[in-house]
Residue, then its C-alpha position, 0 to 999 in steps of 0.5 A: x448471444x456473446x455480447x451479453x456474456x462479455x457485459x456480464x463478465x465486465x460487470x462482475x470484474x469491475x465490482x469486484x475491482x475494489x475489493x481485489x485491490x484491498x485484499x492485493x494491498x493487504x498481501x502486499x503490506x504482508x509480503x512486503x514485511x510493512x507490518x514488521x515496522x509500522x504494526x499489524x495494525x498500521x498503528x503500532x509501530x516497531x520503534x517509537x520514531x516510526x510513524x504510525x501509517x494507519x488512516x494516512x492520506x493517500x497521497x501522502x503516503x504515495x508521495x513519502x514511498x516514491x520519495x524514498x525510493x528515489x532518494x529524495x527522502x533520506x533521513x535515518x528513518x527513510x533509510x530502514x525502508x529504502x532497502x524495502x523500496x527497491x522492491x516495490x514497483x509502482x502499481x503496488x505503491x498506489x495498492x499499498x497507499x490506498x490499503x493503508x489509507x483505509x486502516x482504522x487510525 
């Protein structure tokens, strides 16, 4: 009788996974103030030297967040973020990466 619950919870949590992970990228690219720089929109940015981060490949843009937050990158716009990135851990770079890939270009 157990066995059938825990399947059926199993089942909803991994359907829901997907979306958690959206709705946690979009929190995240909130509460991590992204949209103060890059637009609400991923495509708006603040100042024309920003890059417009909508629609990016995923890859791209985890590989661009780890490099400035291990100084690798470090030209002047890598520096505005450098001090957002001390405060981005791992897991919420792949949940960042992974929303913004999916924003509307």
């Amino acid at each position: 009788m157990k066995l059938p619950l825990l399947l059926t919870g199993l089942a909803v949590m991994a359907a829901a996974g997907p979306a958690l992970a959206a709705e946690d990228g979009a929190a995240l690219y909130q509460s991590k103030t992204c949209w103060s720089c890059h637009g609400k929109d991923g495509k708006t940015p603040l100042l024309p030297n920003y890059p417009k981060i909508a629609g990016q490949n995923v890859q791209y843009i985890e590989e661009q967040m780890h490099d400035i937050k291990n100084n690798v990158r470090t030209n002047r716009s890598a520096a505005a973020m450098a001090g957002i990135m001390v405060i981005v851990s791992e897991d919420e770079i792949k949940l960042l990466a992974d929303y913004v890939s999916k924003m509307k270009p």
